[in-house]
N, C-alpha and C positions, 0 to 999 in steps of 0.2 A: 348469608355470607359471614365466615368468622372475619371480623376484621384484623381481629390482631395475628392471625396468619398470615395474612396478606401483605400487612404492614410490614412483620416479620421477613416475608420472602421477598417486597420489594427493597427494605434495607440491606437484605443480604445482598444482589444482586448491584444494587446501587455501589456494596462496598468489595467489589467483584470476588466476592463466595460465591461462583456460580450452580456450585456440586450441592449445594445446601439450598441453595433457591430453588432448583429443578425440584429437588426431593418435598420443599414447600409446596410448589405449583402443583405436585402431583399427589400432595395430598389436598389440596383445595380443590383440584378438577375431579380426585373421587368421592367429593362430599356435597360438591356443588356445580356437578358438570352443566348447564345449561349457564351459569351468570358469566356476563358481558365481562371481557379485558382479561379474564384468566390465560384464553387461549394464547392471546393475544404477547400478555407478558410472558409466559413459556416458549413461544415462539420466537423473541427476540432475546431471550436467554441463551435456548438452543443455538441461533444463530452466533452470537459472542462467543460460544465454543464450537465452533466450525462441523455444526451436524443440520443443514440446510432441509433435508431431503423431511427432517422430522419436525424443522418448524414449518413447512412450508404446511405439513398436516394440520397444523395448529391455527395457522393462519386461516386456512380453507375453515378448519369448524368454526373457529371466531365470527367469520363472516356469514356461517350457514346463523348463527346466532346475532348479529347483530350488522344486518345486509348493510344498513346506512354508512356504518362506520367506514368511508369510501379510502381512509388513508389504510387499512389494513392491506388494500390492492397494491400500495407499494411496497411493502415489506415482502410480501406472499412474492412479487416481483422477483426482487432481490433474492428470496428466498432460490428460485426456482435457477435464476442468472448463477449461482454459486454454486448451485449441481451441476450444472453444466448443461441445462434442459433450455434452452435459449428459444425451443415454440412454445413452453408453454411461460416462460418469459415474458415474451411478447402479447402473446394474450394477456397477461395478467397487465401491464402498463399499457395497452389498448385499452383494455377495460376503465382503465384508472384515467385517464385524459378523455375517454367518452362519458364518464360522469363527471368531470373536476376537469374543463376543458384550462382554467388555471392552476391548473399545479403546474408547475413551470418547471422543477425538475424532472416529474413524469413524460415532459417530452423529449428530457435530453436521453434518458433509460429508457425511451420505447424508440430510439434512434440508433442505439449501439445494438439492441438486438433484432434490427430486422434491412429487407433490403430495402432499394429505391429503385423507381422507375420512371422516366421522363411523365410528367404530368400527375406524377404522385400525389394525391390529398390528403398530407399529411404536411409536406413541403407549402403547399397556399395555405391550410391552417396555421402554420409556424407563424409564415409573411403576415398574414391574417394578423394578428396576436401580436407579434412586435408594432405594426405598425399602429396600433387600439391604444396599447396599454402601456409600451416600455415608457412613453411620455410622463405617464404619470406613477409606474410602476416601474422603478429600475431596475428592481430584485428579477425582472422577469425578462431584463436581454439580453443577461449571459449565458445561462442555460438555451434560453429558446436560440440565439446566435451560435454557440458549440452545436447545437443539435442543426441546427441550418446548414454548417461546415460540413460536420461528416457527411451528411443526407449529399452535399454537392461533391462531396470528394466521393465518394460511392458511384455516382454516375460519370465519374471521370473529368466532371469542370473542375480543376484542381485552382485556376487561378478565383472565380467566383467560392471555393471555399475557403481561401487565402483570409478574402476580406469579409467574410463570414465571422475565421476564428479571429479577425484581426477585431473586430466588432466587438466578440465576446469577452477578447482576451483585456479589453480595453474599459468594458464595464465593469469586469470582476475587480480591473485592477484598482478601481476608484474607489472601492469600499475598503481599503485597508492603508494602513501606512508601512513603506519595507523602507530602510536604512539601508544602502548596502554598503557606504563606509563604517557602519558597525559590524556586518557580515564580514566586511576585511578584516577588521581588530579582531574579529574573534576564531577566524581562519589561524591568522598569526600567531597568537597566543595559543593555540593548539600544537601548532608546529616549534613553538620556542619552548612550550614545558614539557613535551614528549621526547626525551633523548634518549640517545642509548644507557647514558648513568642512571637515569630515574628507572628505565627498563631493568637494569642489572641490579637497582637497589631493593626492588618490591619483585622479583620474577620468582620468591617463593611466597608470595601476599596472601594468594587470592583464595576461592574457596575451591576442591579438588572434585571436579565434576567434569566427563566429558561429555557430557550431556547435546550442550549446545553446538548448533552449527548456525553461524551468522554469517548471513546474506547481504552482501550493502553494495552501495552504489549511489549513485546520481538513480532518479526514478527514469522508465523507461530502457535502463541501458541492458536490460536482459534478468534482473534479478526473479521476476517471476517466473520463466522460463527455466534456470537454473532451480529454485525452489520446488517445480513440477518435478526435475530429473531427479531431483533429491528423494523426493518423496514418496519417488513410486517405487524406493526400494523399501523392503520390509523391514528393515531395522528403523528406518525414521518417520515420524509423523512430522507435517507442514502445517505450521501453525499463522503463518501467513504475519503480517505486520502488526506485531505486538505492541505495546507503548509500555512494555512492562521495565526497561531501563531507561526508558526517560524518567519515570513517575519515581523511581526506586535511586536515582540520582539527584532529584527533586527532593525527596523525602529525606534525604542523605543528609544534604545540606543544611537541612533544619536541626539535624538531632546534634546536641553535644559531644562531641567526639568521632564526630559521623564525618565521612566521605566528603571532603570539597574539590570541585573545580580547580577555587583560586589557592588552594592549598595541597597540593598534591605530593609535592616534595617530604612535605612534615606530617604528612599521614602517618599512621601507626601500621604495620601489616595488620593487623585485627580489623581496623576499618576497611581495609582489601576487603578482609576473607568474611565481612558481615555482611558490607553491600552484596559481593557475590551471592551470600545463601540467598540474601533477599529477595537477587532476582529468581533464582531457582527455587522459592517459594512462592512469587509472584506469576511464574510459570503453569505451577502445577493446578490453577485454576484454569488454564485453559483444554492443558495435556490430557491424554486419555489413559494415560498410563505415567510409568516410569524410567520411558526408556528415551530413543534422544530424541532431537525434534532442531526444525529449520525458523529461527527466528530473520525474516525477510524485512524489516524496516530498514526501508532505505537512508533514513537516515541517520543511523546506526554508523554511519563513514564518519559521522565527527569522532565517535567514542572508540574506532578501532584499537587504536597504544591502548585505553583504559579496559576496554573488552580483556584484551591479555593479561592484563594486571589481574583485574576482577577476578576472571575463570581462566587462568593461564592451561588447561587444557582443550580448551574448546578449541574447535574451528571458526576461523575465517575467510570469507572467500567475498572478494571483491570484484565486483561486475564492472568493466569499462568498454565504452561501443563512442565510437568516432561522434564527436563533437557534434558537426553540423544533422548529423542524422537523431543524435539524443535531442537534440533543442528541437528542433521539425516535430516530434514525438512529444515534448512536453509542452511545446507549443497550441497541438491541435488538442491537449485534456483538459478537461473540466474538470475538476480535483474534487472529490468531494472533501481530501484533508484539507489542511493547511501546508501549500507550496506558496510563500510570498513572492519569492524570485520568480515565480513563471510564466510571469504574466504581461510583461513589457520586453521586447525586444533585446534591450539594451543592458535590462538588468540581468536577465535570464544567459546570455551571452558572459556578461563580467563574472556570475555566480560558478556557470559550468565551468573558466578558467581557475577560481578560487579550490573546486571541489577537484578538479583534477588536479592541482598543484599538490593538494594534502593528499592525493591520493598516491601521488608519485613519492613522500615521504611516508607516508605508513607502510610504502612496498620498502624503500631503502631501511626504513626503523626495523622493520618487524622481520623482513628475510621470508626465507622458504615456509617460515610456520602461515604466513597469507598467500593464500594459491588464488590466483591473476584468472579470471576469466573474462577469452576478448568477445563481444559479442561475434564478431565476424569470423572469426576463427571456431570460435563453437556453430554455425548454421554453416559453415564452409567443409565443416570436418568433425562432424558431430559425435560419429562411432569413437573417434580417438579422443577428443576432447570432453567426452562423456566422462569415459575409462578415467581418465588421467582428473576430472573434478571428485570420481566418486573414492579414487583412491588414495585421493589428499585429505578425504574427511574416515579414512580410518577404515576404509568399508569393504568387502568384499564385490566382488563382480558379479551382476542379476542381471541379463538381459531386457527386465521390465524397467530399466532406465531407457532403455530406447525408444519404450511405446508412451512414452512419457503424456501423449492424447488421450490414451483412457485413463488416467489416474484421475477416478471420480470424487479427489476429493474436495472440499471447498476454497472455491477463489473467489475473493471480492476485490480485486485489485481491479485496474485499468483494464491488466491483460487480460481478465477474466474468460474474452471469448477468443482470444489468441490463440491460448493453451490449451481448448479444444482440439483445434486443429493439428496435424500432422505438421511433421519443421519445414518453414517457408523459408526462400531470402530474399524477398521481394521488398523485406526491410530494408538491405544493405542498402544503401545511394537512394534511398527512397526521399530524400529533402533536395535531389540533383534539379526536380520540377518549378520547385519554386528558392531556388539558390539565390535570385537577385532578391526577391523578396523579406529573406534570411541577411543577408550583406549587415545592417545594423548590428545585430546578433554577433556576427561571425568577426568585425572589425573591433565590437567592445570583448570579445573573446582574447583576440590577438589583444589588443592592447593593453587587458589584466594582465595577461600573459607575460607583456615583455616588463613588466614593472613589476614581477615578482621574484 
């Protein structure tokens, strides 16, 4: 094995050159096709650039090379979950919990891709395991308690998976600390230095590229579903939840002269139009071309004003879906990001009042250039509210926005096995079952509400 290849192609990768790592991997697997972790790491490179179907190959050799190595049955998982191949999915994280009956996230991924059935054995294995180990393992009763939830929301005991996710939601929440009077300051302070002055002072700043189409919202409220419609027309690729402007406003921060937050007023237009190339260099390590593509982080809602500033010709489109039904939805996921808010009743209720309040002022700031999509109004009247998103990001009319179910390309979102399927609206009013049990939620919702 050369090492300094290696080292080579893992630094690249680590420092997301992902075009240059591939090009490494694929010369170390034609010079040393049989050594352990080559497959392995091309496979999860492939994946960071949304081509699933080729690392999942990579995964499979890995394992034909080094069978033990039982954590590759989760990625190969993963891999197969982002094609949209949901049996062979499941196979792959059956596999993975009958070797590694503690992998504890393995049972929440072999939960989301398969069914349930009264007296399921996978259900007493769960019970089994929580009741063994959460004692002395707490790492292992959030997941196993989310994957408990759905398993009982699936056969229809909606109230036993209530306190399932209530279980889960409650363990995940003990291992972090959320502020959410700092969430308020920093709500505010979004909304006091975003004006229409600061908008008319920097609206020729930023860097001149219509490249991007930004997708944001509260998570859950339809963002992934709009993203599918996006992308299955042929002028756009779906790049799915980037982190490429947080890192690049991160980054901003540090350099001298560079893009601030708390200085935004006294920026120079050059620091506009540098952070913007930025992001659009930090882009093109994912893109497969040059042409646009749907940046879908949701929480991309804080940076909306500054999105415009940065790329003043881009799109954005903001996803909003009724209250009580987005929290119902955020309430039953197991993240595998970082969602602080979502995880206690009380806060996740205060946070959705916070996020929709900024979102009603980036509609008033920004105007007709942010096109509004309702979730219930798009699964109510899909054909027209299709038409009417694809023609506010500049687009021409393809009917393959409607089959928006085959677009084979990679999702690793929540929705991932959502947007398989053909348009449901078994969403709308789908938190009406457990509304009393929501009430916490819904009263610290109203009462941000009325204090803002």
């Amino acid at each position: 094995m050369d090492k300094s290849l290696m080292n080579a192609a893992t630094a690249r990768h680590r420092q997301g050159d992902f075009h240059g790592a591939i090009a490494d991997y694929r010369q170390l697997l034609q010079r040393f096709p049989g050594h352990p972790g080559t497959h392995l790491h091309m496979g999860l490179v492939l994946m960071e650039t949304g081509r699933p179907v080729e690392a999942a190959r990579h995964f499979r050799q890995e394992l034909d090379i080094a069978p033990a190595n039982v954590s590759v049955l989760d990625h190969l998982g993963d891999a197969y979950k982002a094609a949209g191949d949901m049996a062979a999915a499941h196979e792959a994280y059956r596999e993975l919990v009958g070797r590694n009956e503690e992998h504890w996230l393995g049972h929440y991924k072999l939960a989301q891709v398969r069914r349930y059935q009264e007296g399921c054995e996978h259900i007493a294995q769960m019970k089994a395991l929580i009741a063994r180990a959460a004692q002395k393992l707490p790492a292992a009763m959030a997941p196993l308690a989310f994957a408990l939830g759905l398993a009982h929301e699936r056969l229809g005991r909606i109230d036993e998976a209530f306190t399932w996710y209530a279980k889960g939601n409650q363990a995940h929440r003990a291992g972090f600390a959320y502020d959410h009077a700092l969430t308020r300051i920093q709500f505010a302070y979004l909304k006091n230095v975003f004006t229409l002055e600061l908008m008319a002072r920097h609206a020729a700043s930023g860097a001149r590229s219509d490249r991007p189409v930004f997708v944001v919202g509260l998570p859950r409220s339809g963002t992934t579903l709009v993203e599918q419609i996006l992308s299955s027309h042929p002028a756009i690729e779906g790049l799915g939840e980037l982190q490429v402007l947080p890192a690049v406003l991160q980054y901003s921060e540090r350099l001298a002269g560079g893009l601030r937050l708390t200085g935004l007023a006294e920026a120079s237009p050059a620091a506009y139009a540098q952070a913007g190339e930025a992001y659009l260099r930090g882009v093109d390590a994912y893109a497969s071309g040059r042409g646009r593509f749907t940046d879908k982080l949701p929480g991309n809602i804080m940076y909306a004003g500054l999105i415009r500033l940065l790329l003043p010709h881009a799109r954005i489109v903001l996803c909003r879906r009724g209250a009580l039904d987005t929290g119902w939805s955020i309430y039953r996921q197991y993240f595998l990001s970082h969602n602080p808010f979502a995880y206690e009743l009380e806060e996740l209720g205060g946070y959705m009042a916070l996020s929709d309040d900024l979102a009603d002022h980036w509609q008033d700031l920004l105007g007709d250039s942010l096109h509004v999509v309702e979730y219930e109004k798009l699964v109510s009247d899909f054909a027209c509210e299709a038409r009417r998103l694809v023609a506010a990001c500049g687009l021409e009319w393809t009917d393959d926005c409607l089959r928006f179910e085959d677009n084979r390309r990679a999702v690793v979102t929540a929705s991932a096995t959502q947007v398989r399927q053909p348009l449901y609206t078994s969403s709308v009013g789908s938190a009406e079952p457990v509304s009393q049990q929501l009430e916490p939620m819904r009263q610290a919702y109203d009462s941000e509400k009325a204090a803002l």
